[in-house]
N, C-alpha and C positions, 0 to 999 in steps of 0.2 A: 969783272964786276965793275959797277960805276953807280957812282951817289949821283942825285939829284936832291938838292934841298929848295925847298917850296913854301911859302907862309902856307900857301891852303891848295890841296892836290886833288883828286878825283881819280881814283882808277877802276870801271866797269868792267867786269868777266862776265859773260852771257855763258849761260852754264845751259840749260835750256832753255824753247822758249819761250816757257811762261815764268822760269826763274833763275835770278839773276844773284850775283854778289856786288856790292857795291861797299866801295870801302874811302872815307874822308880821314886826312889826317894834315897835320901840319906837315911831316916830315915823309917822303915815301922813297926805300931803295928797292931797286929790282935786280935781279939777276938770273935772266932769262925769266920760265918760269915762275922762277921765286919770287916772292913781293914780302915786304918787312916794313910796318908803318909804326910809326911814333907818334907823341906829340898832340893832344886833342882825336885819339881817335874813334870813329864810330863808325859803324856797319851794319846795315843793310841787307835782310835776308829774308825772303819765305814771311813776308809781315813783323818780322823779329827785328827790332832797333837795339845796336847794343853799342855800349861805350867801354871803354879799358884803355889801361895806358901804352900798351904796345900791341901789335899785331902781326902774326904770317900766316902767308896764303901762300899754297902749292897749285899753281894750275894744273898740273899734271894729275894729281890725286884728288882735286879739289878737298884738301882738308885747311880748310880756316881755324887759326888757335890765337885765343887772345889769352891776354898775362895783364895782375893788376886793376885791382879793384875794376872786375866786371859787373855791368851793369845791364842788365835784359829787360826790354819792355814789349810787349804784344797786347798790341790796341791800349785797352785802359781796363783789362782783367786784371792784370798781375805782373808782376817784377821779378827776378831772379838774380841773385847776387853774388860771387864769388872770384878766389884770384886764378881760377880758369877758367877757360870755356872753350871747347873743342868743336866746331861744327864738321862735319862730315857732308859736303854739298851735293855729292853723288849717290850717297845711301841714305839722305837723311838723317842721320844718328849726331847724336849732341854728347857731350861727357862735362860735366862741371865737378869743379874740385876747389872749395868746396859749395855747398849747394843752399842758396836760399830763395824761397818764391813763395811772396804774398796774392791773396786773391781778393780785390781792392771789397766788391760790394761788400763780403761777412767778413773782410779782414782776417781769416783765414790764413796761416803763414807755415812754411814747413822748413825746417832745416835740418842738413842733411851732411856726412862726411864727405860722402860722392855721391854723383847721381847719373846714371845713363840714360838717353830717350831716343827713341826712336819712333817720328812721327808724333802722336799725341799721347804715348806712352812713356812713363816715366817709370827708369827702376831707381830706387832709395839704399841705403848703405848706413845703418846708424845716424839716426835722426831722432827731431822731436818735432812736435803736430800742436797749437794749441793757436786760440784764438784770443789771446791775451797781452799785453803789452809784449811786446820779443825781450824788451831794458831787463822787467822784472817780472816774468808771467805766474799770476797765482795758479794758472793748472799747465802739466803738459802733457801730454802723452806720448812717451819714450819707447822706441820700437829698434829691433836690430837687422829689418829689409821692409819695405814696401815698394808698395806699386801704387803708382797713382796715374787715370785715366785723364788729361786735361779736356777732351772731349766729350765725355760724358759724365765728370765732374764727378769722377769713384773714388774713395783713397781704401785701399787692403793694408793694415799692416801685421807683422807677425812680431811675438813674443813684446804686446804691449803694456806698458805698464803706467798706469795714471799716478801722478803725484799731484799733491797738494803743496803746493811750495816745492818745499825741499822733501817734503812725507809722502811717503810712499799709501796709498789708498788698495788696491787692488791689481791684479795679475791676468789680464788677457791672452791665451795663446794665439790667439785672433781675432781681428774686430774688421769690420767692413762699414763705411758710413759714405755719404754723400757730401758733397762740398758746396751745394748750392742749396737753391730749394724746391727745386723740381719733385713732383711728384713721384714718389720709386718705391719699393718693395721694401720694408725696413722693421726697426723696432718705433716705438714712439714714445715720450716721454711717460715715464713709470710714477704712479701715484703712492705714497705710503703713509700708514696710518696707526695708531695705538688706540686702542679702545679695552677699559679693565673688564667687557663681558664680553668683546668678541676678539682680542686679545692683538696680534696684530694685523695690519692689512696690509696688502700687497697689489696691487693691480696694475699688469702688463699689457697694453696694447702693443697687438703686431698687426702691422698695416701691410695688405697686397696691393698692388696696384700695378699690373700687367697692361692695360688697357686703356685709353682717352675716357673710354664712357663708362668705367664704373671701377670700384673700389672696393675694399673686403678688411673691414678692422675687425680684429676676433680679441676679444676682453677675458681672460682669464682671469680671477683673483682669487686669495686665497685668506682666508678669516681661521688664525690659528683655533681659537675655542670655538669657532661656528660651525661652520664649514667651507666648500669650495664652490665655486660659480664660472659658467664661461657667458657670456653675450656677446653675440655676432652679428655687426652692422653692416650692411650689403649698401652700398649706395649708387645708382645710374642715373645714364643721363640717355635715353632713347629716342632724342630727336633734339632741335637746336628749340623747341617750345615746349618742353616736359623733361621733369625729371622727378625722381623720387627714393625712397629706402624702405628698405624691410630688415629689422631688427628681430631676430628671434635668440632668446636667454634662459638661464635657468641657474637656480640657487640650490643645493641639497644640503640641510642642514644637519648637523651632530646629534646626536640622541638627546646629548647632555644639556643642551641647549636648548632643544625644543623643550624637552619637562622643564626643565629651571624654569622659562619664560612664559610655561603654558601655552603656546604655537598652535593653533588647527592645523597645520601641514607642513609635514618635513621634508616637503618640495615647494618651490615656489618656480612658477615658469609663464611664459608669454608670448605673444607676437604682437608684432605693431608694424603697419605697412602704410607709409605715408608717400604719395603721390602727386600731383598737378600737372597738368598738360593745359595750355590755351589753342587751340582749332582744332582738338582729336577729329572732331567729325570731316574735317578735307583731311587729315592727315590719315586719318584710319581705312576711312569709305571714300575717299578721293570725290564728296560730295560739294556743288560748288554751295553754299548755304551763304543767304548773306548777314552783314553782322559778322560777331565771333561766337566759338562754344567753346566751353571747356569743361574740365573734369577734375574733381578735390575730394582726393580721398586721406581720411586722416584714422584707422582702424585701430586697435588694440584689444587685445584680447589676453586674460590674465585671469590666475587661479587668484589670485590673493595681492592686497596691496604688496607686498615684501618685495613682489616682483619688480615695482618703482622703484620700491627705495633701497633696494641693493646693489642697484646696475650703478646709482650715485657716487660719484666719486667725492661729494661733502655733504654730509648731513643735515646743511643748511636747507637743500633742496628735496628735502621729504614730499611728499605729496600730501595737502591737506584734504584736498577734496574727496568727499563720502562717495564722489561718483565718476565713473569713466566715459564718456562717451565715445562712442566710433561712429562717423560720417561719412559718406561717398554723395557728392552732389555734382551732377550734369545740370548745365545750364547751355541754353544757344539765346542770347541776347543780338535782337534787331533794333532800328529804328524806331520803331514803332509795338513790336509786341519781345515780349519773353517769354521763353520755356525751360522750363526747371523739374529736377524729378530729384530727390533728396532719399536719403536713407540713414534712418539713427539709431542707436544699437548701444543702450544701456547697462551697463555694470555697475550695482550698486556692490562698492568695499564692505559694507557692514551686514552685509549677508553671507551665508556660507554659499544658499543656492540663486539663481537669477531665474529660475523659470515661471516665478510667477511676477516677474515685474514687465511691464507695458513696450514693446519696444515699438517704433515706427516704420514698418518695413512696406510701403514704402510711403513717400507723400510725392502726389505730382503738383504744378503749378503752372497755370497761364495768365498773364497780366498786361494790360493792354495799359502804356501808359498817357501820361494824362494829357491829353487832346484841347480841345478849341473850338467853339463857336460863338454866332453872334458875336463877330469882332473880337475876339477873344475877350467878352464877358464872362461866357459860361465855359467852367471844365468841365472834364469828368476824366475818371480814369477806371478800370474794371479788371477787377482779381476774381481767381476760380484754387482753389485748394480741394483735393483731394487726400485725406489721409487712411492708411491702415494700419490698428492699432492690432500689435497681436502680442500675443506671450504663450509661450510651450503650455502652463499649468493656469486655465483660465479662463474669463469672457476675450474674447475677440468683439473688436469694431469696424465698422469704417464710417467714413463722414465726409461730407460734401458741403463746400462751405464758399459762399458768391457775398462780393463786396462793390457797392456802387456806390462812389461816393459822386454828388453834383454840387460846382460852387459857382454861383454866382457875383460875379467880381466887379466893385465901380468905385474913383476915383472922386473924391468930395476936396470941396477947396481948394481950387486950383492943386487939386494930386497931393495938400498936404496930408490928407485921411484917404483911406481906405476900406472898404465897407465891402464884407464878406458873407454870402447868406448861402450856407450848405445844408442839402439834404440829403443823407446817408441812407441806404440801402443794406441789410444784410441779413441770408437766412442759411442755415444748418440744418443740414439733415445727416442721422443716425442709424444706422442699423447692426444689430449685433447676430455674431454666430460664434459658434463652436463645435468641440471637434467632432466629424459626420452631421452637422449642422442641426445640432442637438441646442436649440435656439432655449427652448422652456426649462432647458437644466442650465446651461451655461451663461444663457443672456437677459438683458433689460428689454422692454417692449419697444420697437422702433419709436422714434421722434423725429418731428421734425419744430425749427422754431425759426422765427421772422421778426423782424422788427425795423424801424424807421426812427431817426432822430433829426431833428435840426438842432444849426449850431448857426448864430450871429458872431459876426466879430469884427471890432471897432479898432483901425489900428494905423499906428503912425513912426515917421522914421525920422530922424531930424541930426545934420550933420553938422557941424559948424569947425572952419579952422583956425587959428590962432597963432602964436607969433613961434612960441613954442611947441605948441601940441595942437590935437584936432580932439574934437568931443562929440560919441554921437550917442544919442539917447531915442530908446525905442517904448514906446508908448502901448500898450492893446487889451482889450474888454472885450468878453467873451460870453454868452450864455448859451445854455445845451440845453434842450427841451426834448423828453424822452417822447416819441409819437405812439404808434402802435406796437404791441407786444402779443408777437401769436405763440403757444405753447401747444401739444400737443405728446403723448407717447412719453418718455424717457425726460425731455424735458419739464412735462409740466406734472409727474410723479414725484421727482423729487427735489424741483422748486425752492422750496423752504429750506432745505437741507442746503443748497449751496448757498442760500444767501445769507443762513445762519453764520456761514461758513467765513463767508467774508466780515459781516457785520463783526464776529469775534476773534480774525486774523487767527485761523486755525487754518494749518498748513494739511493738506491733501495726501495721507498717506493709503489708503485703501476705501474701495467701494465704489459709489455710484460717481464720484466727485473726480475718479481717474482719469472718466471720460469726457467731464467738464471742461470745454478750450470758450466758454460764452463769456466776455467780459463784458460785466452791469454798465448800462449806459442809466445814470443818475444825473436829473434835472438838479444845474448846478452852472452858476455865473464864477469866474474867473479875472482879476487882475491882476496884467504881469506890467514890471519898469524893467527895462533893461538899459545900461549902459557903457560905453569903451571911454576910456582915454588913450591915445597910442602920441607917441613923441615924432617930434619930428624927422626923427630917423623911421618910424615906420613903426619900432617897437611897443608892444602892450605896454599899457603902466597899468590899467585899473580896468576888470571886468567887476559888472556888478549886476546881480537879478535878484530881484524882490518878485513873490508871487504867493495871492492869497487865492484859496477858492471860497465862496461861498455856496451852500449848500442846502437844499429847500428840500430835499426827500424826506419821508417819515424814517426814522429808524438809524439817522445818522447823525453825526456831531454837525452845528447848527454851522460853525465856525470850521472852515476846512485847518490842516496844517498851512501856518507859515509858513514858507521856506526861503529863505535867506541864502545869495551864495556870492561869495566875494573872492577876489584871487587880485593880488596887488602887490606889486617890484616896488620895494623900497628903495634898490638899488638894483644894477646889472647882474650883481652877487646872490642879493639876500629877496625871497620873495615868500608870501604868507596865501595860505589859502585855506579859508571855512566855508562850509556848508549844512545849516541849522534850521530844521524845522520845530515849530514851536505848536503846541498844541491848548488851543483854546478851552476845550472841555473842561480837563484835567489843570490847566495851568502847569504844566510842565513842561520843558525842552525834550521833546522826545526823540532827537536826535542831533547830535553834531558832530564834525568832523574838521580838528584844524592840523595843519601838517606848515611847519616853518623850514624853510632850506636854505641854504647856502653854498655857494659853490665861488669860488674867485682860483682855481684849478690846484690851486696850495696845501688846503682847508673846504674839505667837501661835508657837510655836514644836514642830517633832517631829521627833524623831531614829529611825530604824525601822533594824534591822540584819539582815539571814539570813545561816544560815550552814547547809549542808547538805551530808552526806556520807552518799551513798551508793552501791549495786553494781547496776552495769548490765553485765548477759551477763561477770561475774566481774573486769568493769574499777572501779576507782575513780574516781568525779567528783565534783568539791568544788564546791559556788557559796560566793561568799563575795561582800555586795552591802550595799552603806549608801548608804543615802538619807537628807536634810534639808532641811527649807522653814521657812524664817522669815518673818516680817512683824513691822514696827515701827510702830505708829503713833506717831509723834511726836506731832503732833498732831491737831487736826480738818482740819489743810488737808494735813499731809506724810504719809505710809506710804511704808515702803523696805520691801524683799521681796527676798528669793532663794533660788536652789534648789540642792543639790547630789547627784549619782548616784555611784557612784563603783563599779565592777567590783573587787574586791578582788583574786578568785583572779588575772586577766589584767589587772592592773594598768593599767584603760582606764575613762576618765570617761565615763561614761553619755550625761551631759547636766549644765548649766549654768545659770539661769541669775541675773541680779541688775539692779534696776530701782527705778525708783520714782513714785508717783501725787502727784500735787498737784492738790488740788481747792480749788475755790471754788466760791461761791453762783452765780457765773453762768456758769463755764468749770471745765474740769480739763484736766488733760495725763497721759498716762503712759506713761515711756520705756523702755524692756526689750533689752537684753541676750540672746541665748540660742544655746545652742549642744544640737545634739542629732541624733540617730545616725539617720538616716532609710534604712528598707530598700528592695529595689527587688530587679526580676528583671535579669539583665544581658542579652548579647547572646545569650549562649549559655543562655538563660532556668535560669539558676541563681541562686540567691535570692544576694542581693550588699547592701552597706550603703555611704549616702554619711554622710558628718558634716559637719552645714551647719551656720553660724555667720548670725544675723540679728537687725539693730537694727530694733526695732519702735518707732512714733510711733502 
């Protein structure tokens, strides 16, 4: 035997040859084979940098064992720490005693009494698992063998036990989870709920994901006094320009429940299949088309609202809307022209049946857009609408409907004015059938209607900058002269009836009026102000539009509405925005809308108010409606938040509600409060509303 002492040494073993041992130390003795390092030592392995206070290497068995605060790094994933460390350089196999290894991105840390590996496998020996400070961790989860996959980032552990501190929480004989965030096959975070009519709630998402291009969450919950529900979201992705889901669910509710509450149905079920692709037509038909196409499909289909508002995991997000729509629209957009073919498909919630309401199966459309001549004086631009109106129990339509509008365009005052003279084209035609084209039992007399309008318009743009800020104010005058008015058939029967219709803001729920798409062109002058202030960083400080109509038809208010609309930053934080029409007739404000907010990321805060009066079929109705939501962030761990709704005219709270998050680096909680007005069909399938209260975990 013989020492060598060294400030700083280097002794390389080529093991094979793409790996090597490599070993630095202040001090190094060898003895034959053997090699014994001291002193500053560190090694070099397979990507693995480790440090310790002494070291031996056996060439002959290639087993490398270090002693003394070991220290293991691999890249900038994770560390490993202990007062052994045994490398095995011919079999691969590692042994630490005892075992610690963080994993830097989720901080991630496991400590271990032993641990074995071999390659990217790790066996475990009495350990704990938690993502919390290591000093003093508020959870950990206590196991007595795992395994853990460093390469695909799995941890297994057997007989685990979660504590909260030092308290014991619950008893796993097995848990399997991921260490990253990779998409994988798992459970997903659980929702829970109290509620004193549907007692408590439970909802487990288990997520599949075998595949890059599509996904499988299946939503079990469970509503002790209700009943049970599953919904199943399917999600793909079928090419690198389309993707889409189809969600299919269902609710079955308790006997006791349905009578208590009065329910129409003690099922509630659905489907909903939502889509988008942008070039299906090269992609589908390998067609070269130039331009792009695509395709948006947004479909739903449902026995009963419930089927919304049970799949909700917070009550806040009921559904308010009386109506569902489902849409599928192809479109192949060119330079020059468009093609579009649409499809709509109506569910009114306050019905029990839908067969007699209008659906639009299909509408097509071509649109030629707006072009150029004479120096580009004169526009024009040319739309063609086809629609078919049908419904199961009913008249059936369809309708053809061409738009031309021509503008004439010239530059006054050296380009300060501008001077606009259009004449608009547009006629509809009508014809009805039914079923075996049983025209004289099911339909109105075809029509067809025509008409022409001009429109002048006087208008100016004016920019100006300044030292601070830039200011620009838009100026324009308008008058609309109604031309010829042709009628015929279906339109000029019932006439009087739609225009009754509009003169007394009575809303279209059955009749001749379904199949009304004519908007009144009424001879009527117009003046709009608009203007910006933006700072000189770029930013809005001040929008502002003032615009009156005035109005010369027989049969209308002589005085059109005011409407006033401001929106203005007080600061970066705090900004205000109204919008108020005023009605001359009446003298009254018959509508406003002001909404204040604030945000400086601390103290998020908006107060929004309506108030509206108006005449329906010669009744007065008032809404009167204030909403607010705040959030506090205290600090990086607390946020408090709540909501308020509040019915002004009928003196009835909306909704509710008040809670708050507490987060940390390796856990959060958040508790909620909420109260809110959930609709529903009753027995006698009249649309009906319950008001549930529920603590959410």
């Amino acid at each position: 035997m013989y020492k060598i002492l060294i400030l700083v040494s280097l002794l390389t073993f080529n093991l094979y040859a793409e790996k090597k041992v490599e070993v630095f130390a202040a001090t190094m003795d060898t003895n034959g084979s053997y090699v014994k390092a001291s002193d500053d030592v560190v090694v070099t392995y397979d990507g693995l940098y480790v440090s310790a206070q002494t070291a031996t290497y056996d060439h002959n068995t290639g087993i490398l064992e270090l002693y003394g605060r070991v220290h293991a790094l691999k890249g900038a994933e994770y560390y490993a720490m202990g007062d052994y460390l045994m490398l095995d350089t011919q079999k691969d196999i590692r042994q630490f005693r005892p075992f610690f290894l963080q994993e830097y991105q989720d901080k991630l840390w496991i400590s271990a009494r032993s641990a074995k590996s071999e390659k990217e496998e790790y066996e475990l020996h009495t350990g704990v698992v938690s993502s919390c400070n290591p000093q003093d961790p508020d959870w950990t989860l206590r196991f007595s063998s795992g395994y853990y996959d460093s390469e695909d980032q799995w941890m297994q552990l057997y007989n685990a036990r979660l504590y909260a501190g030092e308290v014991p929480v619950f008893y796993l004989p097995y848990i399997a989870y991921p260490m990253d965030t990779t998409r994988r096959t798992g459970l997903l975070r659980p929702v829970f709920g109290y509620s004193a009519d549907e007692g408590f709630i439970y909802q487990q998402p288990i997520f599949i994901a075998e595949d890059p291009q599509w996904d499988l969450e299946l939503i079990p919950q469970v509503r002790t006094k209700r009943g049970e529900g599953l919904y199943n979201i399917l999600r793909f992705v079928d090419s690198p320009s389309s993707f889409g889901s189809l969600t299919v669910g269902g609710f079955q509710e308790k006997a006791s429940y349905q009578k208590e509450f009065d329910l129409l149905h003690d099922k509630h079920y659905g489907v909903e299949f939502d889509y988008e692709h942008r070039g299906f037509i090269k992609h589908w038909f390998d067609w070269d088309v130039q331009g792009t196409s695509g395709i948006y499909s947004d479909i739903t289909y449902l026995n009963d609202v419930e089927y919304l508002n049970i799949q909700q995991n917070d009550s806040l997000n009921y559904s308010i809307d009386s109506q569902v729509t489902s849409k599928v629209n192809l479109f192949v957009n060119q330079s020059e022209d468009y093609f579009g073919a649409y499809s709509k498909y109506f569910i009114d919630l306050t019905k029990e049946s839908n067969a007699g309401t209008i659906q639009n199966l299909p509408i097509l459309q071509y649109h030629r857009y707006l072009n150029t001549f004479l120096d580009d004086h004169l526009l024009y631009s040319f739309d063609y609408r086809g629609s078919n109106f049908y419904r199961e129990d009913g008249k059936n339509a369809t309708q053809h409907e061409l738009t031309l509008p021509l503008d004439l365009q010239f530059s006054l005052m050296d380009e300060y004015l501008t001077l606009t003279l259009s004449e608009n084209l547009y006629a509809s035609g009508i014809d009805f059938y039914g079923p075996n084209d049983q025209v004289a039992t099911y339909g109105y007399d075809s029509g067809v209607y025509a008409r022409d309008f001009q429109k002048v318009e006087l208008n100016t743009n004016l920019v100006k900058s300044f030292e601070d800020f830039s200011h620009s104010v838009s100026l324009s005058a308008a008058y609309v002269l109604p031309g010829t008015d042709k009628r015929t058939g279906f339109y000029e029967d019932y006439q009087q009836e739609f225009e009754d219709n509009i003169a007394n803001n009575v809303p279209c729920t059955q009749g001749p009026c379904e199949y009304n798409t004519i908007t009144e062109v009424i001879e009527e002058a117009s003046l709009e102000f608009t203007q910006f202030i933006f700072t000189a960083k770029g930013d809005e400080k001040l929008y502002h539009r003032l615009r009156q109509p005035l109005v010369y038809e027989n049969g209308y208010d002589k005085y059109g509405e005011l409407e006033n609309e401001l929106r203005y930053s007080f600061t970066k934080e705090l900004d205000y925005y109204n919008n108020t029409f005023y009605n001359h007739q009446r003298d009254v404000i018959s509508k406003t809308q002001n909404t204040l907010g604030y945000n400086d990321t601390v103290f998020i805060f908006h107060l929004s108010h309506l108030y509206e009066d108006k005449l329906v079929n010669a009744q007065r109705l008032n809404t009167r409606y204030v909403t607010t939501n705040a959030r506090y962030n205290y600090s990086s761990r607390w946020n408090y938040f709540a909501g308020y709704a509040y019915d002004i005219e009928n003196s009835e709270t909306k909704n509710r509600n008040i809670g708050f998050l507490y987060k940390k680096r390796c856990w959060n909680v958040q508790l909620k409060y909420v109260e809110n007005i959930r609709p529903i069909l009753d027995s006698s399938g009249n649309s009906s509303s319950i008001k549930d209260s529920v603590v959410y975990l």
